[in-house]
C-alpha positions, 0 to 999 in steps of 0.5 A: 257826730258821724252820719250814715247817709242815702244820696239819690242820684240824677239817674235815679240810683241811690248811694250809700256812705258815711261822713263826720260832716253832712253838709260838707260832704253833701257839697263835695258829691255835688262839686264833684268831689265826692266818690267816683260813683257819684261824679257821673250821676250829678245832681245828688239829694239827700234822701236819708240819714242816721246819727251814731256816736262813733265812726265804727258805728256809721261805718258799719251801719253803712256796710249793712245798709248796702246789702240791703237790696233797693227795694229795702233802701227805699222802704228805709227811706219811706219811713223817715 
């Protein structure tokens, strides 16, 4: 399964990515491994999430979900 993700930041910002494993990419931003952005901004909580089939599917779900602007992720976010 690959997932398409909403991570909340410790300063309140929210990043979007993808992964073919959740959970294991959650403990890398954690562990401070994860991408640039999110080292800085430790803790992180997962705060949204979507399951696709295919990489190319998460990807371009992702790709979409950060033009949206941040009211619009939140809203996404909300209706989970």
């Amino acid at each position: 399964m690959n997932y398409t993700y909403i991570l909340k930041c410790a300063d309140g910002t929210l990043y979007c990515g993808w992964t073919n494993d959740l959970e294991k990419r959650l403990k890398s931003h954690n562990d401070g491994k994860g991408a640039k952005y999110t080292r800085s901004r430790l803790p992180v909580t997962l705060v949204y999430y979507e399951e696709f089939d295919s990489p190319v599917e998460a990807q371009k779900r992702e790709y979409r979900i950060k033009k949206l602007t941040r009211q619009e992720k939140l809203k996404l976010i909300e209706k989970q």
